[in-house]
C-alpha positions as CSV (number, residue, x, y, z in Angstrom):
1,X,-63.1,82.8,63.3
2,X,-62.7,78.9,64.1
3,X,-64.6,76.5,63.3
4,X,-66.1,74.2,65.8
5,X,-67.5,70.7,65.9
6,X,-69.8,69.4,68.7
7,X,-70.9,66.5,69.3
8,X,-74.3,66.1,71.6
9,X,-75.6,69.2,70.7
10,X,-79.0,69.2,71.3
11,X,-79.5,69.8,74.7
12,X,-77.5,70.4,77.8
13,X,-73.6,71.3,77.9
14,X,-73.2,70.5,74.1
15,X,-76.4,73.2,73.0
16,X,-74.6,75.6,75.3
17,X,-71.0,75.6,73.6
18,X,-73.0,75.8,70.3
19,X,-74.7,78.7,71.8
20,X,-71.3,80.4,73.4
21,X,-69.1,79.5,70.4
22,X,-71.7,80.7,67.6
23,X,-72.1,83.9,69.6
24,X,-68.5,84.7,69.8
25,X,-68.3,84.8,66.6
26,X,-67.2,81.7,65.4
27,X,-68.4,78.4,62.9
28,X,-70.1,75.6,63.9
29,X,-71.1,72.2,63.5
30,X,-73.3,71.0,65.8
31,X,-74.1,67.4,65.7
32,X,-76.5,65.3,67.0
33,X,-79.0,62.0,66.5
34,X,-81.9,63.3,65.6
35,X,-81.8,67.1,63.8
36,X,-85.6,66.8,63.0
37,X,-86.9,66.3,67.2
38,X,-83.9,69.3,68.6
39,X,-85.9,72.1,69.1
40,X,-83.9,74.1,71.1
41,X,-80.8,73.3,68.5
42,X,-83.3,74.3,65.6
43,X,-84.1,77.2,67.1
44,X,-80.6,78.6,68.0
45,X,-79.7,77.6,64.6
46,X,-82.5,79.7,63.3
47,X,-80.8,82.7,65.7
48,X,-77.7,82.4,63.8
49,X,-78.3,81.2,60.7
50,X,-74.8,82.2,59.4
51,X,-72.7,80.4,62.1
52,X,-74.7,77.0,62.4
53,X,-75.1,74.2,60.6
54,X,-76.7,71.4,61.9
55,X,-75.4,67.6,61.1
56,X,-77.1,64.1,61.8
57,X,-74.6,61.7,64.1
58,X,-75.7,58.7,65.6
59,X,-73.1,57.4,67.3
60,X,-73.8,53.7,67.8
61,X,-73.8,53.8,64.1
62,X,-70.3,53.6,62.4
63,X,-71.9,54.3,59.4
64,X,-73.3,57.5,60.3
65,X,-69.8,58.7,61.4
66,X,-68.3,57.6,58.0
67,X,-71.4,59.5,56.3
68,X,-70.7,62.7,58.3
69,X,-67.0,62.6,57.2
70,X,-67.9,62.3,54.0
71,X,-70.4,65.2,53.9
72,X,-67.7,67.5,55.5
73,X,-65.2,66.4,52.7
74,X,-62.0,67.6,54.8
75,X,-63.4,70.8,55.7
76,X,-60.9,72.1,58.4
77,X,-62.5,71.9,62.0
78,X,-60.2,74.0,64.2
79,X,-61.9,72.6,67.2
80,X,-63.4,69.2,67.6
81,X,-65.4,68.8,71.3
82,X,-66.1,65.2,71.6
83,X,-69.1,65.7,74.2
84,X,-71.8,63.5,73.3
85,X,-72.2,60.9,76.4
86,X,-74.5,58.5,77.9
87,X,-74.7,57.5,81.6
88,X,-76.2,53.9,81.2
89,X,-79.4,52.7,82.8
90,X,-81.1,55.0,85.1
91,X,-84.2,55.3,87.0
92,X,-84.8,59.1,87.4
93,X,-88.2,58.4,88.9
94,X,-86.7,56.7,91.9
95,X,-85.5,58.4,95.2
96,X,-83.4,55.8,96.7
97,X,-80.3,55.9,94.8
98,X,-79.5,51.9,95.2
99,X,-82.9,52.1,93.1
100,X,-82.2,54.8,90.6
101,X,-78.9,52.8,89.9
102,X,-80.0,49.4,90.3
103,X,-78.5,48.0,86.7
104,X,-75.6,49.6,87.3
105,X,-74.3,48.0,90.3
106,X,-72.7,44.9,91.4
107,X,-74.8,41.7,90.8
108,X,-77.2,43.6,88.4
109,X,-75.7,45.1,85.7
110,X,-76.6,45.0,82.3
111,X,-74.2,44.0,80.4
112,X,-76.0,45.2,76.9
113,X,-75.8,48.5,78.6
114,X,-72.3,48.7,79.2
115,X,-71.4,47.8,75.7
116,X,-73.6,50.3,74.6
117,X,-72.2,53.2,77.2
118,X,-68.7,52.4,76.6
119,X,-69.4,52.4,72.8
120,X,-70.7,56.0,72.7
121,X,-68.6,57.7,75.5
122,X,-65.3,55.7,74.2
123,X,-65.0,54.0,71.1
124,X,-67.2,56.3,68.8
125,X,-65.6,59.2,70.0
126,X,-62.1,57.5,68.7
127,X,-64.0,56.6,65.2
128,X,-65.0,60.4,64.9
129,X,-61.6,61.3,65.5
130,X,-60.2,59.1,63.0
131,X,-62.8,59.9,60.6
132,X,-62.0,63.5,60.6
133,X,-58.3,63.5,61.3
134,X,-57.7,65.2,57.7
135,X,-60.4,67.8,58.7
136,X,-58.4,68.6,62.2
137,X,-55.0,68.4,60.3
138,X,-56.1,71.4,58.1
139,X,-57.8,73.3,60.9
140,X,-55.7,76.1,61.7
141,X,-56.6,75.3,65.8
142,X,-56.0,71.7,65.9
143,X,-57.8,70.7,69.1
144,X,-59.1,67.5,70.3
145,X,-61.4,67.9,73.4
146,X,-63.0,64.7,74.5
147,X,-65.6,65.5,77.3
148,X,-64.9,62.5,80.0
149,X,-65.4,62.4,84.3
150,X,-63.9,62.8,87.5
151,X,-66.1,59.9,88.1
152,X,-64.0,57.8,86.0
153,X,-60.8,58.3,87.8
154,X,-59.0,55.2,88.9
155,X,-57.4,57.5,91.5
156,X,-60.5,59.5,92.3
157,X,-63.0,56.7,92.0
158,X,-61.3,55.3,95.6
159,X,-64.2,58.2,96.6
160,X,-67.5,56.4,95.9
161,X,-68.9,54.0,98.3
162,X,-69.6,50.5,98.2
163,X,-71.5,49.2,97.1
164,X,-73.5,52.2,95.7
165,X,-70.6,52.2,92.3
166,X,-72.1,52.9,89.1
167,X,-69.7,50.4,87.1
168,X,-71.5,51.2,84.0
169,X,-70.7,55.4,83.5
170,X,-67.4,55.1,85.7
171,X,-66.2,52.5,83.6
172,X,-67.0,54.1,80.2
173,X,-66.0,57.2,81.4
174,X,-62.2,55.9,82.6
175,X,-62.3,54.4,78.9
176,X,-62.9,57.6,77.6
177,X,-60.1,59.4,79.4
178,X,-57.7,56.3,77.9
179,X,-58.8,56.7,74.3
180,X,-58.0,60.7,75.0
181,X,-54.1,59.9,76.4
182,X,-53.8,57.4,73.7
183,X,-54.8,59.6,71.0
184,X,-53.2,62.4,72.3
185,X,-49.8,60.6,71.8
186,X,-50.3,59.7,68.2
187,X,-51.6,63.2,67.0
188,X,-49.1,65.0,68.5
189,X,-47.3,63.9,65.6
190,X,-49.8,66.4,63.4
191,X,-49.2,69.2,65.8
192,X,-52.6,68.5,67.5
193,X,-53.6,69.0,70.9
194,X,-55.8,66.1,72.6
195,X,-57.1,67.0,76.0
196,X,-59.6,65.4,78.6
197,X,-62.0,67.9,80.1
198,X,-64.6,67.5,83.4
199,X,-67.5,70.1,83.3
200,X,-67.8,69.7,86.9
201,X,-71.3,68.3,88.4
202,X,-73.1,70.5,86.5
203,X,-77.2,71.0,86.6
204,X,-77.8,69.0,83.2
205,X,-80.5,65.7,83.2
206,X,-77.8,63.8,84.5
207,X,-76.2,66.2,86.9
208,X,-79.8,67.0,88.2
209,X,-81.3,70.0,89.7
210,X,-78.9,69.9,92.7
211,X,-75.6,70.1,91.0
212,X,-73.3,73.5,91.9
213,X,-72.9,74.7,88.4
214,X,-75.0,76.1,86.1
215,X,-74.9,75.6,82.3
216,X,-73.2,78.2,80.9
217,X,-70.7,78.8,84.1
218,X,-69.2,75.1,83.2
219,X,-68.8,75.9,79.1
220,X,-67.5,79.4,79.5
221,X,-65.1,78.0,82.0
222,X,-64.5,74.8,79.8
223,X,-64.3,77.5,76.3
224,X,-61.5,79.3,78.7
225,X,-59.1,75.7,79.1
226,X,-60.3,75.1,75.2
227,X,-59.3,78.6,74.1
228,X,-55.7,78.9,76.1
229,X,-54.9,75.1,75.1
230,X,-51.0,74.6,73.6
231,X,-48.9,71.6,73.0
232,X,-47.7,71.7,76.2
233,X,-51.0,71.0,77.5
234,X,-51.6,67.6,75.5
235,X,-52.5,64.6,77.3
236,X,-53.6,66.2,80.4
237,X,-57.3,65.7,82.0
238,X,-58.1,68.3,83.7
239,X,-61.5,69.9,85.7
240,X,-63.2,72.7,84.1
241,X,-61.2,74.8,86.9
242,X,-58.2,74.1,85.6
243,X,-56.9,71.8,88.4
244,X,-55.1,68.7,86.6
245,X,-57.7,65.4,87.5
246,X,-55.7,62.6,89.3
247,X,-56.8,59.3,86.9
């Protein structure tokens, strides 16, 4: 039985590895901003009382991370799923896309945003890391799974079209595929393996009605990459397929 941390766990891909993981059998510790308001998290925990526990994280507070390593006291986590993300400023009630991403692109951003986007799919995800690198170091597992984007590929981003580029998400999400490699070089050291994950375009609130994957065919492929994972495999970035992400 592992035990498994997850961050952005109450709603989308981050309820349904809670779901998958605490089903097969195994621990976890499902995080997220507000416990009190996650009624489907609540209610899954209630399901399996025995393999959930539920834990507070805000990540645009520092704070919160340092109180939720000090709660877990160096518990080992075999598995920690860094997949708590933010896409930036949105307008989901607009059908033109140059609309729906109109402070994302080029001459409008907001800046405050950004900060903000690169904060929670980059830099917090690095803080939680460090926060709980004594936890992973006595996991028996020692994963590191930060969940990043094919959209944030400097290789792959050639793909989107001017000037419809959502510099906000790509931007925090190429950061977030950085602070993976770069962490993946220094906890190799610890016999850890840091990897890079896409879930595909899957039909979450930000992939959308129309995306080609469903829910739980994204996490039970992504549990599949998490569950086969060896040294060998550290530093990569690949889609939840398997194929290796050009970045």
């Amino acid at each position: 039985m592992a035990c498994v941390l997850v961050t952005g766990a109450n709603r989308g891909i981050g309820l349904e590895f809670v779901r998958q993981y605490a089903e097969a059998g195994d621990r976890v510790i499902a995080c997220c901003r507000n416990p009190d308001t996650a009624d489907d998290l609540q209610a899954l925990r209630d399901a399996h009382a025995d393999a959930i526990t539920v834990e507070p994280l805000d990540l645009l507070d520092f704070g919160s991370i340092d109180a939720l390593a000090e709660r877990l006291d160096n518990s080992p986590i075999d598995i920690l799923i860094n997949n708590a993300g933010a896409f930036g400023p949105r307008n989901d009630e607009a059908t033109d896309l140059f609309e729906r991403l109109e402070h994302q692109l080029f001459g409008n951003v907001d800046y405050e945003a950004m900060v903000d986007t690169i904060k929670v799919n980059a830099v917090a995800p690095l803080k939680l890391v460090e926060a709980l690198h004594g936890n992973i170091k006595a996991g028996e597992g020692r994963k590191v799974v930060y969940i990043s984007s094919s959209a944030g590929s400097i290789a792959g981003g050639l793909a989107w079209k001017a000037p419809a580029v959502p510099m906000i998400y790509t931007t925090s999400k190429c950061t977030t595929t950085k602070v993976a490699m770069q962490t993946s070089m220094v906890l190799k050291n610890d016999g850890i393996t840091t990897v890079a994950l896409c879930p595909g375009h899957v039909k979450t609130r930000l992939g959308g009605p129309e995306a080609m994957l469903e829910i739980d065919q994204s996490v039970s492929a992504l549990r599949g990459l998490i569950g086969a994972l060896t040294m060998a495999d550290n530093g990569t970035f690949r889609m939840f397929n398997g194929e290796t992400v050009p970045w």
